[in-house]
C-alpha positions in Angstrom: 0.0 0.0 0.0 3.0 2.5 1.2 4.2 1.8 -2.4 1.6 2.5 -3.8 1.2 5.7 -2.4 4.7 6.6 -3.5 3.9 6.6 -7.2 2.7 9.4 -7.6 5.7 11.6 -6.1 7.8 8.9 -7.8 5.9 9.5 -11.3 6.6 13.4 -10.8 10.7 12.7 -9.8 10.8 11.2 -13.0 9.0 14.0 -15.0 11.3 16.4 -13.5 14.4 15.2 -14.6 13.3 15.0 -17.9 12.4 18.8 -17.1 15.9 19.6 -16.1 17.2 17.9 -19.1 15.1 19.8 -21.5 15.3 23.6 -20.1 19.4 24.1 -20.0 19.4 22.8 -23.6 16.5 25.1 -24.7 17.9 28.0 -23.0 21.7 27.4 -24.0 20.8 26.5 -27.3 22.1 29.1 -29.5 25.9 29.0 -27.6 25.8 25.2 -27.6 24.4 25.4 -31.1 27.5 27.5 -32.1 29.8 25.2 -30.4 29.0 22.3 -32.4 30.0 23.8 -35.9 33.4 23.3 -35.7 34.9 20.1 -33.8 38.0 22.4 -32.3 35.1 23.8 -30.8 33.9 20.6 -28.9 36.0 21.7 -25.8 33.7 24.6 -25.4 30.3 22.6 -26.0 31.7 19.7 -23.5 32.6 23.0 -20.5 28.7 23.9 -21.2 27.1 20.3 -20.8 29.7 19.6 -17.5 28.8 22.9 -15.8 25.1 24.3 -17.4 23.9 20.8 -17.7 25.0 18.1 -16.0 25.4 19.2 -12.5 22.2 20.9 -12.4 20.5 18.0 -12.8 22.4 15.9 -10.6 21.7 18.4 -8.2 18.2 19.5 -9.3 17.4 16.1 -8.6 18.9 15.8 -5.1 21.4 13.9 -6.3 24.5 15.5 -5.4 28.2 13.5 -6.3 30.6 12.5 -4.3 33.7 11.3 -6.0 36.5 9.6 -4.5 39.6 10.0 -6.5 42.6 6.6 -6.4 44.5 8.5 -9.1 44.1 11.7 -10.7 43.2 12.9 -14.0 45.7 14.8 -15.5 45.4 17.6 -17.6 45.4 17.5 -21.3 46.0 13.2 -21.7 43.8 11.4 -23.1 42.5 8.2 -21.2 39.6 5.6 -21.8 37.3 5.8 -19.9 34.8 3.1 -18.0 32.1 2.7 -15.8 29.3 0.1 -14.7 25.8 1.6 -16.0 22.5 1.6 -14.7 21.0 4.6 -15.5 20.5 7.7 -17.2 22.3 9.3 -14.5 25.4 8.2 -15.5 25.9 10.2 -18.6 25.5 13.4 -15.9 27.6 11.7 -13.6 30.6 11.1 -16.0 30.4 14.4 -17.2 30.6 15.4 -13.6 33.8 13.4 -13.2 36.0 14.7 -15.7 36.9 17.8 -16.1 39.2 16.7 -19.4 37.4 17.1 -22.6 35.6 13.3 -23.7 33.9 12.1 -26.0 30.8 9.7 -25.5 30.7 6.4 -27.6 26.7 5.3 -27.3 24.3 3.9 -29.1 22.6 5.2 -32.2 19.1 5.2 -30.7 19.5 7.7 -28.3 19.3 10.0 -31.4 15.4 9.6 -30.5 15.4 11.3 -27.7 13.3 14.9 -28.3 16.3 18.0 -28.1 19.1 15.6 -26.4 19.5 13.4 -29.8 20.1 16.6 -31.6 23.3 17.0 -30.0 24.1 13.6 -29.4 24.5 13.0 -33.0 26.5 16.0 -33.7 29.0 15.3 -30.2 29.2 11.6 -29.8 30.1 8.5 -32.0 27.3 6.3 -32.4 27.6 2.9 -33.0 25.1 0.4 -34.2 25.8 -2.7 -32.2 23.9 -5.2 -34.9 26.3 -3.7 -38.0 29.7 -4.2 -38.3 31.0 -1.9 -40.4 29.5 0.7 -38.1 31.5 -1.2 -35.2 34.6 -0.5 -37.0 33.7 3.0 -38.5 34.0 3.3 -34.3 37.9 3.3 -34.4 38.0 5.7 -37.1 36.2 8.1 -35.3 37.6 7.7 -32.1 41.2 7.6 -33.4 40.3 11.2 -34.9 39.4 12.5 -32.0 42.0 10.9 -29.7 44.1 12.9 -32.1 42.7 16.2 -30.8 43.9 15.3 -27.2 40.4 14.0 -26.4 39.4 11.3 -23.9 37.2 8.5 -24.7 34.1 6.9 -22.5 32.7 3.9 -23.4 30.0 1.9 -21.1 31.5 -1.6 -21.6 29.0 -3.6 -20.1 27.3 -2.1 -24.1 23.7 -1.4 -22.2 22.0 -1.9 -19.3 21.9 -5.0 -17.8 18.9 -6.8 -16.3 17.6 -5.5 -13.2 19.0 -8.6 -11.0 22.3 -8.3 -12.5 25.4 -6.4 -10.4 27.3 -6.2 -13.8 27.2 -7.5 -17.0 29.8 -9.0 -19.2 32.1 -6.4 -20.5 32.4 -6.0 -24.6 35.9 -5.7 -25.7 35.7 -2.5 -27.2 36.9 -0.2 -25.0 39.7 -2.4 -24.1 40.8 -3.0 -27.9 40.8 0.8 -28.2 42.5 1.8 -25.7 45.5 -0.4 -26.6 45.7 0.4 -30.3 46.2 3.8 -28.9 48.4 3.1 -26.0 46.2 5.5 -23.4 45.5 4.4 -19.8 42.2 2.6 -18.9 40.2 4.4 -15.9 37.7 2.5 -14.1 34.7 4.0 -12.3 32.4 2.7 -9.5 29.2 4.6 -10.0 27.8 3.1 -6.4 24.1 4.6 -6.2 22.9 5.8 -10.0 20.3 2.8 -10.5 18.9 3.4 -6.9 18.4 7.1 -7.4 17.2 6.8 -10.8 16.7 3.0 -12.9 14.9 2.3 -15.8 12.3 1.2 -13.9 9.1 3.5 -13.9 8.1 3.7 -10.4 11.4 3.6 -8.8 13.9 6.2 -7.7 14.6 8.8 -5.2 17.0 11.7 -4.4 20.5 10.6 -2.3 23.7 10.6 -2.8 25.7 9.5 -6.0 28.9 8.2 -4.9 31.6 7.7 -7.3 35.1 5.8 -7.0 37.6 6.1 -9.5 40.0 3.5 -9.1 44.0 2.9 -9.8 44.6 3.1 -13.7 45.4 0.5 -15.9 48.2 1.2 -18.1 48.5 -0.5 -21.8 52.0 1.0 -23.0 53.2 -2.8 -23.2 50.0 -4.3 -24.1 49.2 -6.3 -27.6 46.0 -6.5 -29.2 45.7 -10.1 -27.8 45.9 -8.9 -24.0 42.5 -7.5 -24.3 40.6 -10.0 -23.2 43.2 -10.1 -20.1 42.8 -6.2 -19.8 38.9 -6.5 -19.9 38.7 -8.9 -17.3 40.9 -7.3 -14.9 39.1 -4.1 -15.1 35.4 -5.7 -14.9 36.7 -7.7 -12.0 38.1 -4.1 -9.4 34.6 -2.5 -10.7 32.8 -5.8 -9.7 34.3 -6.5 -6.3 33.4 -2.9 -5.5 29.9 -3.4 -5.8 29.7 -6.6 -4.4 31.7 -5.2 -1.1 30.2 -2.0 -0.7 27.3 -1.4 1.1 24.8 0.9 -1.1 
């Protein structure tokens, strides 16, 4: 019954973020617009969506980070990063993260989505998971952009798993790329992102969104054939994480 009664507040939550991921883009939308035109321009476009749109929502939402930091980011490398995903949050929340300049690797159908799709298409590489010679067009992409001292996130679990499931299998991907271009692997824990806000419709609430971002994994002696090895490794810090930690 207590459930129950929660859906509507619940209902509303979710209504709201789509509300806080509308307005910024609507009333930004000429500056972000400009920023899109040219891709030495991305840098610009990425300080707007870190600071005018994805903290307020995580904190429009009562969702305010907390990031713990292993090992820092430095300034002007490039690194892969990776991250368990459960949510829409996390696309906020990895924004949040990194203050260097990435690029989002992501699915094609999020183009769909009414004003955000507009400048997903334009900022991120899209790949179509069923095709591939989109799947390689990928590494073309990315290489470019690598090129222009950008990072790299990729959600290697390649969607969201099953409600029941701590974390899927890991695609090799990420892994690959970041080999063929010799940049450090980062892992993230995102601890609290499908317990704030899942998939599931009447489900969610404001908290905390912790964040740990663990040791890096280096791949300046790697070979293509380590991947696997790589992938594992990685999947398995992120893994024990959230099976040891309390949420």
């Amino acid at each position: 019954m207590l459930d129950i009664a929660k859906r509507p507040f619940q209902l509303l939550y979710r209504i709201w973020f789509y509300i806080l991921v509308a307005v910024p883009i609507f009333i930004f939308f000429p500056f972000l617009l400009l920023s899109v035109l040219k891709e030495s321009w991305y840098p610009q476009f990425f300080w707007m969506a870190r600071n005018l749109w994805a903290k307020p929502i995580l904190y429009g939402m009562g969702c305010p980070p907390s990031v713990e930091y292993e090992q820092d980011l430095r300034k002007n490398k490039s690194y892969m990063l990776v991250a368990n995903h459960t949510s829409m949050l996390d696309i906020m929340l990895m924004l949040y993260v990194s203050k260097n300049p990435f690029v989002f690797v992501g699915k094609k159908e999020l183009v769909n989505i009414p004003v955000f799709g507009f400048f997903y298409k334009r900022v991120c590489i899209m790949v179509d998971r069923d095709s591939t010679q989109s799947r390689t067009g990928v590494y073309r992409r990315a290489q470019k952009r690598l090129k222009q001292g950008l990072s790299i996130c990729i959600f290697p679990e390649g969607g969201v798993p099953e409600e029941d499931i701590i974390l899927d299998t890991f695609k090799d991907g990420a892994f690959k790329m970041a080999i063929a271009h010799n940049i450090p692997v980062v892992p993230m824990t995102f601890y609290d992102n499908k317990k704030r806000f899942p998939f599931t419709l009447f489900k969610g609430g404001p908290g905390k969104c912790r964040v740990r971002v663990h040791e890096f994994f280096e791949t300046g002696i790697l070979a293509e054939e380590d991947k696997s090895t790589l992938r594992e490794e990685v999947r398995t810090v992120i893994l024990n994480e959230l099976t040891n930690t309390r949420t």
